[in-house]
N, C-alpha and C positions, 0 to 999 in steps of 0.2 A: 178708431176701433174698426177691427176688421170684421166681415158679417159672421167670420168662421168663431168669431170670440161670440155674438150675440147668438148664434147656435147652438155653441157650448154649453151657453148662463141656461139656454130652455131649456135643454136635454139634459143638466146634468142630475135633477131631481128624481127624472124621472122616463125611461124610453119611452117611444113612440112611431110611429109611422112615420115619415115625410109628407101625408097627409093632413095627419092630427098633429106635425111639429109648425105646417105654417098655417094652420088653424089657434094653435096656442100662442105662436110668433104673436099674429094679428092681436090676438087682446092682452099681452102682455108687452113683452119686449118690442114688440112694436109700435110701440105708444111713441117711444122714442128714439128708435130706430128704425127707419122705413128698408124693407127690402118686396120681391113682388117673389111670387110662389116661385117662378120659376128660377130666380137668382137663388132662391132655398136650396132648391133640389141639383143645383148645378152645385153649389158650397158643400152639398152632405157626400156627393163621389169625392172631391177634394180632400175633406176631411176622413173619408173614411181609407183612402191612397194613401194619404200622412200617419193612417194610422190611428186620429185623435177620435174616431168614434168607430165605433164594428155596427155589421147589420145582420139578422136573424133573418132568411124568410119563412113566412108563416103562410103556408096553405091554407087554401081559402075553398069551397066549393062551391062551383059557378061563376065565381073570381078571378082574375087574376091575383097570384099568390103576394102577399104584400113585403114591404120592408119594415122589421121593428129594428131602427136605432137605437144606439145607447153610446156616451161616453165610457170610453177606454179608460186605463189607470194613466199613460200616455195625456191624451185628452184633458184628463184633470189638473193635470201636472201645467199642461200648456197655460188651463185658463186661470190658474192659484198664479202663475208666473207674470202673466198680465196683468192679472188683478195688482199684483204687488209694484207693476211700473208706473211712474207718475204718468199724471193725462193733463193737457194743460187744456184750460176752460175753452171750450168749441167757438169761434167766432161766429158773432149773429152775421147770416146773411138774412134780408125781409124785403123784398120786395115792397111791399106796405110802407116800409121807413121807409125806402127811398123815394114813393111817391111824397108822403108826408113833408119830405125836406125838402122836396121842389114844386109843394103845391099851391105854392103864390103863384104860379103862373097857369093853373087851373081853375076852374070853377069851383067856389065853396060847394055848393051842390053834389057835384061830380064826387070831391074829397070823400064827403060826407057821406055819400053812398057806397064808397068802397068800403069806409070805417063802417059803415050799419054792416055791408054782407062777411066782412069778418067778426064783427060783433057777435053776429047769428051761430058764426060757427065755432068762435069758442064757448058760446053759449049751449051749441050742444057738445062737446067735447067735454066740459066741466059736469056737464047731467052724464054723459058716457060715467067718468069720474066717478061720482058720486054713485052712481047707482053699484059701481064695483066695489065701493066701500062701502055699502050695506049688505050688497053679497057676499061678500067673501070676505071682511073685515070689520065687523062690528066690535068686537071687543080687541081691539089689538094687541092688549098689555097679555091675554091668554093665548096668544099666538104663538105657533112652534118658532123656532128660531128664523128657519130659511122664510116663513111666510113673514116675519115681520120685517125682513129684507126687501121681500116684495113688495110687503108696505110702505114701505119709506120712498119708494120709485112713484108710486100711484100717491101720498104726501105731493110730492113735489110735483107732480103732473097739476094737481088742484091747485097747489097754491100759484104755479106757471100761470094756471086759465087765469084764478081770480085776481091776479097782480094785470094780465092784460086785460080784463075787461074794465080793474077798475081806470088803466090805463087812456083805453078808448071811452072810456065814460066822460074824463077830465078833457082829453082832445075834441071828443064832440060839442061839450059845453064851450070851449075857446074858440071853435071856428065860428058855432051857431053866434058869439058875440062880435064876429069881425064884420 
């Protein structure tokens, strides 16, 4: 996936700033898709050159005047047309497994403590999670359509965390038995 498609899926709800798009980036689509502000703001002149998105400015006083983006008719067209190509399932790269597959030749300990400091942080990544599904998703079945689209990204974000923790849960019990 290019970042210009995961700009599209943010913006196409709803315009925004390039300030408030990699402020939204951040808690949604970037959950699973990492980009950093400034790869944003370099993709939105890109895309707005192509055409796939236009920008408004909006006077500001004692500001600088800002950018409101929006998806084009263009733009939509691009990202229904993506949507509809098959994606073949992303290969894990983990650093962590490849510790894990050559850590007979390390200290249990050592192991062990790498698996607790990731432990930790899907541990908060799943409370991130969860706290967004009491925010913004409590009753899902009354949700407008596009938000239950969103739901089903942040579904899978939680059941990701708690499939690896129950993961590292069973590993830390096998090593603490070696």
């Amino acid at each position: 996936m290019a970042l210009a498609h995961a700009i599209l899926a943010t913006l196409v709800d709803a315009p925004c700033s390039g300030y408030d798009l990699a402020k939204r980036f951040d808690g949604s689509v970037g959950f699973f898709w990492s980009a950093s502000h400034q790869q944003i703001y370099r993709e939105l002149s890109k895309l707005e050159d192509q055409g796939w998105i236009s920008s408004e400015s909006i006077v500001q006083a004692g500001r600088p005047d800002k950018k409101l983006y929006r998806v084009t008719h263009l733009g939509e067209q691009q990202l229904k047309e993506w949507i509809a190509q098959p994606c073949e399932p992303t290969p894990i790269k983990d650093d962590l497994l490849v510790k894990i597959f050559a850590g007979h030749i390390a200290s249990n300990q050592m192991i062990l403590a790498e698996l607790e400091r990731h432990q930790k942080a899907h541990l908060k990544k799943l409370s991130t999670y969860k706290d967004l599904e009491q925010e913004c998703f409590q009753n899902p079945q009354e949700l407008p359509e596009s938000a239950k689209f969103r739901y089903l990204t942040l579904l899978n974000g939680i059941t990701y965390e708690t499939h690896w923790l129950a993961w590292c849960d069973q590993v830390i019990q096998t090593i603490e038995k070696l």
